[in-house]
C-alpha positions as CSV (number, residue, x, y, z in Angstrom):
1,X,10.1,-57.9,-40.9
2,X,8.0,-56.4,-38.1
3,X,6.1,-53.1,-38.4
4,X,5.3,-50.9,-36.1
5,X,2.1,-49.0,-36.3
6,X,2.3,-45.4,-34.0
7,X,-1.4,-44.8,-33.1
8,X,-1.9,-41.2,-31.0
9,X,-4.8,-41.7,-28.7
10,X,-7.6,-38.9,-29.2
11,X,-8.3,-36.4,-25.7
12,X,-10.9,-37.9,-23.9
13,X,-14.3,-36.0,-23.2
14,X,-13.5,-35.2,-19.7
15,X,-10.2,-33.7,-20.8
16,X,-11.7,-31.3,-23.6
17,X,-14.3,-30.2,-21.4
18,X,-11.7,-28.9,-18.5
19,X,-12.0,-25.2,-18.3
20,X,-10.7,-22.4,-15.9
21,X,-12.5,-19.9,-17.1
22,X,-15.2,-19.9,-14.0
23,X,-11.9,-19.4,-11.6
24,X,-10.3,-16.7,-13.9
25,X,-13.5,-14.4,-14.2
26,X,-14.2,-14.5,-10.5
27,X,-10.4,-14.2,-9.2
28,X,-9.7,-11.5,-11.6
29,X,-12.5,-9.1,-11.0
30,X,-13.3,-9.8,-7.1
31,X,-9.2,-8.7,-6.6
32,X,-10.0,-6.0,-8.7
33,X,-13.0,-4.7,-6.9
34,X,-11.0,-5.0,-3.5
35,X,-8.0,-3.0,-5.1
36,X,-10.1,-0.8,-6.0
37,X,-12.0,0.1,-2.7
38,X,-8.9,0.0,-0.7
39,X,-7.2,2.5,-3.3
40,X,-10.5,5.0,-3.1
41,X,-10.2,4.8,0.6
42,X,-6.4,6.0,0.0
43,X,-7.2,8.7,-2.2
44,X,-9.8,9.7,-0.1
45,X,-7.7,10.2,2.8
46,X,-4.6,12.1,1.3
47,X,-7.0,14.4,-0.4
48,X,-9.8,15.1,2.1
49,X,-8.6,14.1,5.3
50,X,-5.1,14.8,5.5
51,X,-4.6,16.5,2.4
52,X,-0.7,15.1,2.1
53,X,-0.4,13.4,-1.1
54,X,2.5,12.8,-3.4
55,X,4.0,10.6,-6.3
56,X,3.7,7.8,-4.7
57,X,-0.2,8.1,-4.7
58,X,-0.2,9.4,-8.3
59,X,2.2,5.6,-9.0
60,X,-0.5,3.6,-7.5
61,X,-3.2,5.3,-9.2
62,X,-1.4,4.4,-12.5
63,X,-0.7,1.0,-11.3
64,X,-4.6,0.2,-10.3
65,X,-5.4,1.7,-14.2
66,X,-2.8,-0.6,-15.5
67,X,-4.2,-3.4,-13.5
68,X,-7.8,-2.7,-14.7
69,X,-7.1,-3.0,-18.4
70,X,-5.2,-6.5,-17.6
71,X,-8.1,-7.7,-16.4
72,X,-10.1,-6.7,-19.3
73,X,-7.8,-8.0,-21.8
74,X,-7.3,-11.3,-20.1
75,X,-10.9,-11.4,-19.7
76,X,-11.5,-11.3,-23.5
77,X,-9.0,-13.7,-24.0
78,X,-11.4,-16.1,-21.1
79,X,-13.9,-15.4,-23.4
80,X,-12.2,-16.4,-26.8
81,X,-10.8,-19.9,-24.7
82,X,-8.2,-18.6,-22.3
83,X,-8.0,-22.0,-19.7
84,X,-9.2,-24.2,-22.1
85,X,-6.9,-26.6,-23.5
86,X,-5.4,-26.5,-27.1
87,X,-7.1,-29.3,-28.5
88,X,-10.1,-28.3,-27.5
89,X,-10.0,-24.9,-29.7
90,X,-8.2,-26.0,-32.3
91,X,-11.3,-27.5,-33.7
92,X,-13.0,-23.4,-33.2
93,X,-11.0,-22.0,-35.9
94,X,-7.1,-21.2,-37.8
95,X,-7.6,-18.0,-35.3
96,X,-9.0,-18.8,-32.0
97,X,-5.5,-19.8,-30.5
98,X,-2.9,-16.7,-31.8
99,X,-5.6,-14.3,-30.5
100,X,-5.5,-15.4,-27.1
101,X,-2.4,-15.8,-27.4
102,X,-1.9,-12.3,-28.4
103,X,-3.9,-11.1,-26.0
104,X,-2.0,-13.1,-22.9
105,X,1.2,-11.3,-24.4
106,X,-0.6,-8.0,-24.1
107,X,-1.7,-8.7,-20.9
108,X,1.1,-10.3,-19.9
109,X,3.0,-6.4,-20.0
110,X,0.5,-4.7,-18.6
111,X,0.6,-6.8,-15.5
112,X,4.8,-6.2,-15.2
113,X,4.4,-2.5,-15.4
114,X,1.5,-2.7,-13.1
115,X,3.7,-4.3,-10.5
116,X,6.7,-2.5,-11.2
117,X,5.0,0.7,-10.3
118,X,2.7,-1.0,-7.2
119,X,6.5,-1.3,-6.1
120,X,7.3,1.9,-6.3
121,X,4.6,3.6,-5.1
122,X,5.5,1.4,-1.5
123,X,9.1,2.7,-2.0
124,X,8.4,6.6,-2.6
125,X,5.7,6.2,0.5
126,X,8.6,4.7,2.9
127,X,11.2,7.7,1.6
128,X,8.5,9.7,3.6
129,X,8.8,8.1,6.5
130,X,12.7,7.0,6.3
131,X,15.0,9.6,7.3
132,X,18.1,7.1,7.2
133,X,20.8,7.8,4.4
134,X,21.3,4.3,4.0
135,X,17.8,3.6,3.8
136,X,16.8,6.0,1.1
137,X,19.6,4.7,-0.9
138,X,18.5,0.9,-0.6
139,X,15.1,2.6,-1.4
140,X,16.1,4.6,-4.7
141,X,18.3,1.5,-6.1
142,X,15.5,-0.8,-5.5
143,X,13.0,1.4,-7.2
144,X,15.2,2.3,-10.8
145,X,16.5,-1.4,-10.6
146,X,12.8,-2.8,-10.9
147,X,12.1,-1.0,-13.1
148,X,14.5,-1.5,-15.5
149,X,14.1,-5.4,-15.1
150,X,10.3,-5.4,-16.0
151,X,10.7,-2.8,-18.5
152,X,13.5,-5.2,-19.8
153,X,11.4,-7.7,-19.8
154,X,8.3,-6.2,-21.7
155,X,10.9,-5.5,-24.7
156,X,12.2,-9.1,-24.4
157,X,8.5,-10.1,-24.9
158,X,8.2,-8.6,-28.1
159,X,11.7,-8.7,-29.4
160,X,12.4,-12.3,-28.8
161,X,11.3,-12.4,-33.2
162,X,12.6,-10.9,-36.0
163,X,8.7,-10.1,-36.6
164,X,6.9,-9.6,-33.8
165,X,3.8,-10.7,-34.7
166,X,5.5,-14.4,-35.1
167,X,5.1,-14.3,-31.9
168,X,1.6,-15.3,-31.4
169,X,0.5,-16.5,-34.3
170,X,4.7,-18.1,-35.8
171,X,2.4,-20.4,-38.0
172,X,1.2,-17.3,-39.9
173,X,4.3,-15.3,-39.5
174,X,7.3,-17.6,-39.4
175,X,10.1,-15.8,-38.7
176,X,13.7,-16.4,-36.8
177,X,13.1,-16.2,-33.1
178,X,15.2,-16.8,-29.7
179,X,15.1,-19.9,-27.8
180,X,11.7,-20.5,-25.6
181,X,14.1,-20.6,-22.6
182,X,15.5,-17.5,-22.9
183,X,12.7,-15.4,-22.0
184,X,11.2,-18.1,-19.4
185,X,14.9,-17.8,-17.6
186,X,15.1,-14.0,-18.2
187,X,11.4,-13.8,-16.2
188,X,11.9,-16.4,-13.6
189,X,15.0,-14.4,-12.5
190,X,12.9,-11.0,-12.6
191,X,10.0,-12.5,-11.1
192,X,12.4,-13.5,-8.7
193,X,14.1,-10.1,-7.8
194,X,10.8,-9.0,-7.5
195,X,9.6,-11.0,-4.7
196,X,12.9,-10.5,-3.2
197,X,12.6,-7.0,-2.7
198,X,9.1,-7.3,-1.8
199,X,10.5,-8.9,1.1
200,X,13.4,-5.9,1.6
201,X,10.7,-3.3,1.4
202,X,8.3,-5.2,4.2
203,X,11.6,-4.8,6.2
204,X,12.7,-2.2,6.2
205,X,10.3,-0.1,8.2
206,X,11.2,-1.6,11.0
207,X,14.7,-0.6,11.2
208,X,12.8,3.1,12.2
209,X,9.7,1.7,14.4
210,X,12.2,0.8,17.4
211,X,13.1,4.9,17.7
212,X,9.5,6.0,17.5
213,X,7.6,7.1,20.7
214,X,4.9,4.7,20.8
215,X,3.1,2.1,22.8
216,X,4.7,-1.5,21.9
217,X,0.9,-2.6,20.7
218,X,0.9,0.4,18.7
219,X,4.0,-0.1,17.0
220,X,3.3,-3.9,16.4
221,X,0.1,-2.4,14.8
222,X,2.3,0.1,12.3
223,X,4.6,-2.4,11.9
224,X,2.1,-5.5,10.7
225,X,0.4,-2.6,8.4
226,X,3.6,-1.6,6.6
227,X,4.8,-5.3,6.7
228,X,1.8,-6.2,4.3
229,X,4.3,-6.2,1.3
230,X,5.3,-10.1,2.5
231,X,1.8,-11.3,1.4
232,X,2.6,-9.9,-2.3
233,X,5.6,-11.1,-1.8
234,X,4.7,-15.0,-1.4
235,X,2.4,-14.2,-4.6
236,X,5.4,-13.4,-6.0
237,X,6.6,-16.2,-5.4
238,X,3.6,-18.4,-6.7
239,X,3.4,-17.2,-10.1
240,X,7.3,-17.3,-10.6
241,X,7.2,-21.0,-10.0
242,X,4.1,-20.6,-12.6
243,X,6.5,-19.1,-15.6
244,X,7.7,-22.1,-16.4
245,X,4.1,-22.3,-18.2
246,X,5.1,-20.0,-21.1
247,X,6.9,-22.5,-23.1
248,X,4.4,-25.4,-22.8
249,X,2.6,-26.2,-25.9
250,X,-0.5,-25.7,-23.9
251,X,-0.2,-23.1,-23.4
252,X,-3.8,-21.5,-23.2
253,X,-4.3,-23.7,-20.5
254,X,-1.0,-23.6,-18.4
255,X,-0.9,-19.7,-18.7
256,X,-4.4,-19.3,-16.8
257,X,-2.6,-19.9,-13.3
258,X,0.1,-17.7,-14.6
259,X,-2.6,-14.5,-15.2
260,X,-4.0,-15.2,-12.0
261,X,-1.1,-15.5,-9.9
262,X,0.0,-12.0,-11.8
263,X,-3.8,-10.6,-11.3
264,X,-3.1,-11.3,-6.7
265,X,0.7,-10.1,-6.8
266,X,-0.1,-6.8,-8.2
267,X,-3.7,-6.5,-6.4
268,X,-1.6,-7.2,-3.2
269,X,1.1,-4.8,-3.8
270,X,-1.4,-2.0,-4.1
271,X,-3.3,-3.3,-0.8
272,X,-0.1,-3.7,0.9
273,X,1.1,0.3,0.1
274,X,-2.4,1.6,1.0
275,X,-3.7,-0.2,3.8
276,X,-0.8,2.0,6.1
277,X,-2.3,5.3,4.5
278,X,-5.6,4.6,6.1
279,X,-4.9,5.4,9.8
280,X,-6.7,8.8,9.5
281,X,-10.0,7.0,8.4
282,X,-9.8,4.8,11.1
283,X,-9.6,8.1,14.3
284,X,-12.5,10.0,12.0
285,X,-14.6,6.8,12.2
286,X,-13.4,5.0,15.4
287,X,-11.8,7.7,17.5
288,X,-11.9,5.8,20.7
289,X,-9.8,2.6,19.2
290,X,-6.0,2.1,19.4
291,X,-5.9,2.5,15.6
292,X,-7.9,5.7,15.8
293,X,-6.2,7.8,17.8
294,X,-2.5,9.1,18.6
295,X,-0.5,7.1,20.8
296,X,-0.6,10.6,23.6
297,X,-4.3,10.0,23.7
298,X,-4.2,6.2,23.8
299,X,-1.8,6.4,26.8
300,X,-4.3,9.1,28.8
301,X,-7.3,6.7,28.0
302,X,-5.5,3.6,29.4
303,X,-4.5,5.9,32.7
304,X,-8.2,7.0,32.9
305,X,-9.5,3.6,32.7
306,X,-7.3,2.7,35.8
307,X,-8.1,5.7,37.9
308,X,-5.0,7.3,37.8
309,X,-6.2,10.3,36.2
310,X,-8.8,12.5,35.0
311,X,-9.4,12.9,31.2
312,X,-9.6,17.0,30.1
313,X,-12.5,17.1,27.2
314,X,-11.2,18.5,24.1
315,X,-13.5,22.0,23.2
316,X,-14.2,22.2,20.1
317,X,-13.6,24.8,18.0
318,X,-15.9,28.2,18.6
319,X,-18.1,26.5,21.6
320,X,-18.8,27.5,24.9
321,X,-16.8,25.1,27.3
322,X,-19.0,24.8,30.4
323,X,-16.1,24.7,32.6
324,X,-15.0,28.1,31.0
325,X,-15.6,31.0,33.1
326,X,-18.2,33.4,31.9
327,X,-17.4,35.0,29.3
328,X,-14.9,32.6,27.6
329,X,-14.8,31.2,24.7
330,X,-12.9,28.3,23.7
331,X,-10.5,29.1,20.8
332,X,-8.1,27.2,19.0
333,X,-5.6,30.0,18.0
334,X,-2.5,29.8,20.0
335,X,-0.5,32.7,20.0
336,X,3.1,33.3,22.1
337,X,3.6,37.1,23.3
338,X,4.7,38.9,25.9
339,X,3.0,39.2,28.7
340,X,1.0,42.5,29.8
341,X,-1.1,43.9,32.2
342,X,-3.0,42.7,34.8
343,X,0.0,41.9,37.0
344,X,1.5,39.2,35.3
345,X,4.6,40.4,34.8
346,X,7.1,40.5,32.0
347,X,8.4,37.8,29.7
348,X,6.9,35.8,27.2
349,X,3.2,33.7,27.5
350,X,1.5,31.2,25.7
351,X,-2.2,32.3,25.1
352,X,-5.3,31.7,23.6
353,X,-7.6,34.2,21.2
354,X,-11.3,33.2,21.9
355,X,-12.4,36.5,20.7
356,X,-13.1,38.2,23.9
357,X,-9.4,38.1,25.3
358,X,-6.9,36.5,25.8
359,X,-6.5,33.6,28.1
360,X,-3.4,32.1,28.4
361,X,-3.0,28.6,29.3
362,X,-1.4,28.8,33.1
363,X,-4.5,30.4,34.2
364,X,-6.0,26.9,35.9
365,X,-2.0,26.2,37.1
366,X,-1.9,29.2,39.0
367,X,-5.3,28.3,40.5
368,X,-3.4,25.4,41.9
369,X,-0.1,27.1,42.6
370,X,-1.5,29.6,44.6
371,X,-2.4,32.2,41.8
372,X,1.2,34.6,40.8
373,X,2.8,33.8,43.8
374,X,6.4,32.8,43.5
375,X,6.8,28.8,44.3
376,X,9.7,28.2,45.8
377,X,11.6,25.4,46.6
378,X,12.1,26.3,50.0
379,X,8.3,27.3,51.1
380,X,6.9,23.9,49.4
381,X,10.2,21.7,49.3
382,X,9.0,18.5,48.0
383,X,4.6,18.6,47.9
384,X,4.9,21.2,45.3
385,X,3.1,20.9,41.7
386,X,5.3,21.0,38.4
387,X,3.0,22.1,35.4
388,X,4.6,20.8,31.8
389,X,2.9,22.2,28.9
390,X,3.5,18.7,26.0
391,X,3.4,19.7,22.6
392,X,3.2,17.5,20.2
393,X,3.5,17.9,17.0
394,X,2.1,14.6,14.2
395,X,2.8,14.3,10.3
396,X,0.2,12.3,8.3
């Protein structure tokens, strides 16, 4: 009678000594940093510079905060052995192992809220800018319908055991539990949705770009900016594949990708729904670049550069303008009234106060148009001048 001897072969050196902790600390906290610039910058503008802000800043404001303390947590569970593989602490202690793992379940939610709202705050920033009915439908059912999912899921994390606490440390705390696979299936599917509409949302601002009246480089330039949501998107993507990891026995090591691949998709998603809020930055710092200044003013610099007209210097506000005539100051108070004195007849003007009088605006047209005589078509049939006062009017 033979017998057969079953002989497990210990983990070599090279194996126990495989760590990702160098890769989590660094990843973690230099897409933190970035976040965190780029969301200063954005707070910076809607509350000094253009002094619009709304929910949607207030969402990614909560979102960074969430994001913040998932990185701390995770990076006391790096510290305790978070990418270190199981055999390898279970000679540290009874302990070492349900901690982290406790503490990649704790992160683990913060990171689904954090991108849940990171969503949101890009969907409540394109209801600003979407005046479609359709649109701002698609835009509402995408925002409640992520987050119900990752709310959804956060409760599924800790109600997949009778006792809750079986489920980080079961050996402690045995207790009747749902399959492994449910919740893996029930986030690949959510982790799935949400890379989908990270997709619809990097859409959809073009269905509006087309209408706008801009230059074509312009609008490519808009359009690339709002479009940003793609790159979180393809994170998405990444750490979905990655969820499979949460029902491998090794799970302190196959869940390192997993927190870093959530740590980029929700660093992204806050980059991609701020980056378009910094145009204002860009014309306070870099006023003479495409990105710095409004398309009107990109259009007469282009003309200027090719000789085809002459560029009128903006005054600024209470300075003498040294083409003014004496006495006049250059104001920035339009008023419209009606139109008195001084022969100019009846009917209503557009004027300036600059403190001394009032100028109003057709005084260098009717130094062309041969001061407040009547042009007619029949004295100057075709050579005559047409003045048109543009007024345009920009939300930020």
């Amino acid at each position: 009678m033979d017998t057969t001897t079953t002989t497990t072969t210990p983990p070599s050196a090279e194996f126990l000594a495989e760590t990702k902790a160098p890769m989590l600390y660094a990843g973690l906290w230099t897409f933190t940093a970035v976040t965190s610039v780029i969301l200063g910058l954005r707070l910076y503008v809607r509350l000094r510079l253009s002094t619009v802000h709304g929910i949607d800043d207030a969402l990614a404001t909560v979102s960074w905060v969430l994001l913040a303390v998932f990185v701390a947590v995770d990076s006391v569970a790096t510290s305790l052995g978070l990418g270190r593989h199981a055999a390898y602490l279970a000679a540290a202690g009874d302990d070492t192992v349900p901690r982290i793992v406790f503490y990649l379940w704790l992160g683990n939610s913060l990171a689904t809220m954090a991108n849940s709202l990171a969503k949101t705050s890009f969907a409540f920033t394109l209801l600003r800018i979407l005046p479609q009915r359709w649109a701002r439908t698609l835009l509402w059912a995408v925002a409640v319908s992520l987050n119900l999912a990752n709310a959804c899921l956060v409760v599924f994390i800790y109600a997949q055991c009778a006792d809750a606490r079986s489920v980080w440390d079961p050996a402690r705390y045995p207790s009747r539990c749902w399959p492994p696979s449910v919740l893996t299936d029930f986030a690949i599917f959510v982790g799935a949705y949400s890379g989908a509409m990270d997709f619809v949302l990097a859409v959809l601002p073009w269905t509006v770009l087309p209408k706008l009246q801009m230059r074509a480089r312009e609008k490519f330039g808009v359009a690339v900016a709002m479009s940003l949501g793609v790159v979180a998107g393809a994170a998405s993507i990444v750490k979905t594949v990655n969820l499979q990891s949460l029902s491998l026995s090794d799970a302190t090591w196959g869940q390192a990708d997993l927190v870093m691949w959530g740590c980029v998709e929700v660093s992204l998603t806050i980059m991609a729904a701020s980056i378009p809020t910094l145009r204002p930055l860009a014309r306070k710092f870099f006023p003479g670049s495409s990105a710095g200044r409004s398309s009107a003013e990109a259009a007469a610099a282009a003309a200027a550069a090719a000789g085809s007209s002459y560029r009128l210097h903006r005054l600024e506000k209470g300075k003498r303008s040294v083409a003014a005539r004496p006495g006049a100051l250059a104001g920035n108070v339009v008023t419209i009234g009606a139109k008195v004195a001084g022969g100019r007849g009846g009917g209503v003007g557009l004027g300036v106060n600059a403190g001394a009088g009032t100028h109003y605006d057709d005084d260098s047209d009717r130094s062309i148009l041969h001061g407040d005589e009547a042009v007619s078509t029949t004295e100057f049939p075709d050579n005559g001048i047409k003045a048109t006062t543009e007024v345009c009017v920009r939300y930020e």
